[in-house]
Every structure is written in C-alpha cells, then in structure tokens.
ROROPA-125001 format. One record per residue (C-alpha): x, y, z; residue in one letter. Coordinates in steps of 0.001 Angstrom, whole numbers, plus 500000, padded with zeros to 6 digits. Layout:
<rs>
XYZA;...
</rs>
This chain:
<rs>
500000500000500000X;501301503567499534X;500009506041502522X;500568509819503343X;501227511372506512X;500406514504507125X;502171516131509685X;504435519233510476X;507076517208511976X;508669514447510839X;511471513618513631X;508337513015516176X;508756509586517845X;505218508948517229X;505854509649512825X;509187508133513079X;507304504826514689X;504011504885511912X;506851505153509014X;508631502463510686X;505923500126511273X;504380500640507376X;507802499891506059X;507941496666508043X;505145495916506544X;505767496164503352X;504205499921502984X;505638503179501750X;504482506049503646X;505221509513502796X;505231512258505272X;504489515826504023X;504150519631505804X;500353519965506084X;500553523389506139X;502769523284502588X;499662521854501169X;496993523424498982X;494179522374496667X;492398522856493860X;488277522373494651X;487536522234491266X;484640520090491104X;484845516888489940X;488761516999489704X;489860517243493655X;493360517620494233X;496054518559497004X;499535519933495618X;503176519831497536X;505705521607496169X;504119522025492748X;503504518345492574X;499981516749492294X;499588514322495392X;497828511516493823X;497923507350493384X;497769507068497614X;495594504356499320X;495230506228502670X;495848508813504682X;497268509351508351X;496288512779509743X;498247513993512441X;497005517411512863X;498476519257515426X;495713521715517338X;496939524575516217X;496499524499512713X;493327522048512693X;490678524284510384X;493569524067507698X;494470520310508161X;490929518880508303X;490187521250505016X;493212519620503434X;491823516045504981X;488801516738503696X;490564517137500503X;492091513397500212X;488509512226501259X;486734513730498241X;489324512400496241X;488259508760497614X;491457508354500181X;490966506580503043X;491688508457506384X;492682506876509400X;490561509059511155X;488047511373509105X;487996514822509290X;484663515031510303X;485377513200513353X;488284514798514524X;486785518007514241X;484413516708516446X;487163515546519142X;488405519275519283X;485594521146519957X;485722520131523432X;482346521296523974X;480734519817521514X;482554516264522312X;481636517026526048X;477844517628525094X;477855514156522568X;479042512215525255X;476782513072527556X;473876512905524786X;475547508999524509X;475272508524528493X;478684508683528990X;480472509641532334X;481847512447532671X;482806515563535341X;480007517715536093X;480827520700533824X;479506523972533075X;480022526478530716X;478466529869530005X;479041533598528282X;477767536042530695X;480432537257533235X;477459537955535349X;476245534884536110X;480089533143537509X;478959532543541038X;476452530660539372X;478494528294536787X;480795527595539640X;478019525612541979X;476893523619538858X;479980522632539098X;479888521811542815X;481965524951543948X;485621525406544558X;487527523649543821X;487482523732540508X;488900522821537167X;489079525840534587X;489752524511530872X;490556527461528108X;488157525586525124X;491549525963522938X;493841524368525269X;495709520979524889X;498658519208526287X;497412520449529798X;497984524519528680X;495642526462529799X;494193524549532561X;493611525703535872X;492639524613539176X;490722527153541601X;491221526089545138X;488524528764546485X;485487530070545453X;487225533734545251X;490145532749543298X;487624530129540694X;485318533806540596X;488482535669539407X;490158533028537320X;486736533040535323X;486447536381534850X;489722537062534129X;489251534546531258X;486178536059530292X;487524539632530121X;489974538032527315X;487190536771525508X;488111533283525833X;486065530758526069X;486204528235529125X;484320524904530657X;484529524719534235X;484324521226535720X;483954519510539238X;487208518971540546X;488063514635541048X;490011514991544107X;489894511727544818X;492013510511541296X;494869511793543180X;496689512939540250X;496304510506538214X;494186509460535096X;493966506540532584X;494717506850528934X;492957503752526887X;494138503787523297X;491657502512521012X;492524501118517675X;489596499974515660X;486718499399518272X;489371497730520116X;491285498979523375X;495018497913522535X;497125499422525397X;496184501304528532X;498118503494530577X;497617505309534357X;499553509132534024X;500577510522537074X;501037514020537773X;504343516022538797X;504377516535542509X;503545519969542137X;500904519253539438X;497503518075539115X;497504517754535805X;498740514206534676X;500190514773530977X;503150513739530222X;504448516701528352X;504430518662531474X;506471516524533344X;504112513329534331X;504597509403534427X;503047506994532644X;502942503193533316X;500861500352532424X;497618499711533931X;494831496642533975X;491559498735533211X;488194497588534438X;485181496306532154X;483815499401532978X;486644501355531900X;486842499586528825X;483504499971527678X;483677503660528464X;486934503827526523X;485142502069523227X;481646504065523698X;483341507135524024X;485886506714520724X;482486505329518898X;480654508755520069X;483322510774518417X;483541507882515244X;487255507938516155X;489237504677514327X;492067505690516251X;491878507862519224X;493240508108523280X;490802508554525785X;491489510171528808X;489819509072531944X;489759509472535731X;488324507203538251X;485928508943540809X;483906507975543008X;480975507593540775X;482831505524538197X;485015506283535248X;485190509831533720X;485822510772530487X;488077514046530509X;488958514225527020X;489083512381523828X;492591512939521699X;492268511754517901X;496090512288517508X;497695510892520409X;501432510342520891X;502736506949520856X;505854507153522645X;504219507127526356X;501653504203525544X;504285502374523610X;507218502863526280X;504783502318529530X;503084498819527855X;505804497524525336X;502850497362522957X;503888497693519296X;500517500665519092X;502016501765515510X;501899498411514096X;498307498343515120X;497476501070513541X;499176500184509800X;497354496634510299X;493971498847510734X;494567500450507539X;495764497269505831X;492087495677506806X;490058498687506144X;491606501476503478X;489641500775499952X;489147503283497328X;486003505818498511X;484987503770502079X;484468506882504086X;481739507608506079X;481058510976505228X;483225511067502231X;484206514909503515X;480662516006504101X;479804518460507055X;
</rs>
C-alpha cells in the first residue's frame, strides 16, 4: 500500500514509529508539511499539491494534525477524502474531538460519564456556573487548550470567581468542571485502535501538578483497566467515530470519567509504559480497512 502522513514534523517519535511500522510491513508512507499543502476544489477533479507536485495514486491517509492548525488540516483532509482516500481518522470526526464542547455535550447525549461541567458567556452569572459545578475547587479549561495549557485549578470560590472572569475579560472561552480529588493525580489513557482497546496506561502528575500529561512533566505506566473502563473507553471513541483515538479518563467515586478524547495521540508514552507495538496496530487497521472511497462521510459536514 502507499500512505501519506500529514504532519508538520517528521522527527516526532510517534511519525518516526508509523513510518517504521508501514515499512515493516511492506508499505511506503510519505510524510508531508500539512501546512505546505493546497488544493484545487475544482469540482469533479479534487486535488492537494506539495511543492508544485499533484499528490495523487495514495491508498490512505494518516492525519496527524496538530491543534493549532486544525481548520487548515481537516480542510486539506477533507481534501484526500473527496478524492476517495481513506483516512485513518476522518475529518469530520476529529473536528468533532476538538471542539471540546461539543465532544463534552455528545458524550453526555451517549450517556457517557463524565465531570460535572459547566460552561456559560455572561460574566454575570460566575457565582452561578461555579456551583453547577459543585463549587471550589474547581477545574478551569481554556476551550483551545491541549497538552494540559491552559488549565487551571481554583482552590477557592474567590480565586475560581476571578480566574473566570479574568478569562472572560479576554474573551476566551472556558468549561469549568467539578474537581476529582479523589484521582489523586492521576488518570487513565485507553488507546483505542479499531473498536478495540490495545494498550492502557495510568499518568501521574508532577508533585507539584495536578495535571497528569506527560508533556508537562508526568509518568506513565501500564495499567489493567476495568470492564467498565473499557467499555467507556470504546463508547466514548464510537461517540466521536474515532478509528484511532486516546481517551482520557479518571476514576471517581461515581465511576470512570471521560476528561477528554485525543484523535492524535502520541505513541511514545503508551508504547514505552506497555511495550505494545501501538504503531503496528494502527498500519494493520489500515491494511484491513483502506479501499478506494469507504468513508463515512466522504468529507461532508
């Protein structure tokens, strides 16, 4: 099979590992600058051009979009998927995964777990937002964050009021969430590879840090998740209609919790903590399932 990666870095363990395990298998898989990328939406005659060259004759397509630049990589996703490539995940659905709002509201449409969380325009009614979310403390997410930037916890009610109106007089946009003391740090990442969870993972926080991710400075090591975990793991990656996709959950006293659901996760925490080969997974999920046109949405909405 021939497959394209699209990604801004190619020295990233996690690309280094995909190219790795496609070669092993017999693959070629290009890498290319997604932001280098542009189209022609001519209809009937799709294309996406790199350096003056029409990208063409590829069986799928790994997007690994970083946040910042996601309304230009899923438009240039979108792209390959009206020209009948198959996407590891589809752009539809990983535009879905970062709108955290709008994942946090279809997993609780789908009955899934998840923190009690509030989130609201008017300055005036803070007080307010911060008992839905069972008062301080308090979690404070900026809606554009990732990688644990621009979260905040609010020990007290005064300093959760002016951390949320301090965001609000930025005109950001925020969730604010009940705060799972009793995770203790910690969360679980499952990583879910075609309706399947592969590898799991507990991520423990710095000992200054509540936050668990590992690029600020957290642990990871492997972890035997519960049924219940499991199934949360698989309903929530099927809520998003993620093929690929690490879910992010803390156990509270009322079960699992879904905190977040990441349709590019890295590979070299998972792979390191569980010695479980996740990239070959992933190339053997494309070798089943990439055929000419077989996307859900084929680019729509």
């Amino acid at each position: 099979m021939k497959m394209l990666m699209l990604a801004r870095n190619a020295n990233l363990y996690s690309h280094k590992r995909l190219v790795q395990a496609a070669e092993a298998r017999g693959h070629e898989l290009d890498i290319v600058n997604t932001l280098r990328c542009y189209m022609n939406i001519t209809s009937h005659r799709p294309m996406v051009i790199y350096n003056g060259e029409k990208l063409a004759g590829y069986d799928a397509v790994i997007p690994r979009i970083g946040a910042s630049i996601t309304y230009y990589g899923l438009a240039v996703l979108r792209q390959f998927e009206m020209m009948g490539v198959f996407p590891l995940n589809e752009s539809v659905a990983i535009g879905r995964s970062r709108d955290k709002l709008r994942s946090m509201q279809l997993l609780a449409r789908d009955g899934i777990g998840l923190p009690v969380t509030a989130f609201a325009h008017d300055p005036k009614v803070t007080e307010e937002v911060i008992k839905i979310a069972g008062g301080a403390p308090v979690v404070i997410k900026l809606l554009e964050g990732t990688q644990g930037i621009g979260v905040v916890l609010a020990d007290t009610q005064i300093s959760a009021k002016s951390v949320v109106e301090a965001f609000r007089g930025a005109n950001v946009n925020i969730l604010v969430q009940e705060f799972i003391k009793e995770a203790g740090g910690t969360d679980i990442r499952a990583f879910v590879v075609g309706g399947k969870v592969v590898a799991a993972m507990q991520r423990k926080g710095a000992s200054d840090d509540f936050r668990s991710n590992l690029h600020r400075g957290g642990e990871g090591s492997r972890i035997k998740i519960t049924a219940e975990e499991r199934s949360t793991a698989l309903r929530a990656a099927k809520a998003m209609g993620l093929n690929v996709c690490g879910v992010d959950m803390l156990r509270s006293n009322h079960g699992a919790v879904v905190m977040e659901v990441n349709s590019s996760p890295g590979l070299e925490g998972v792979e390191n903590a569980t010695g479980v080969d996740v990239a070959d997974l992933m190339i053997q999920f494309l070798e089943k399932n990439a055929k000419p046109g077989k996307t859900k949405t084929k680019g729509r909405g």
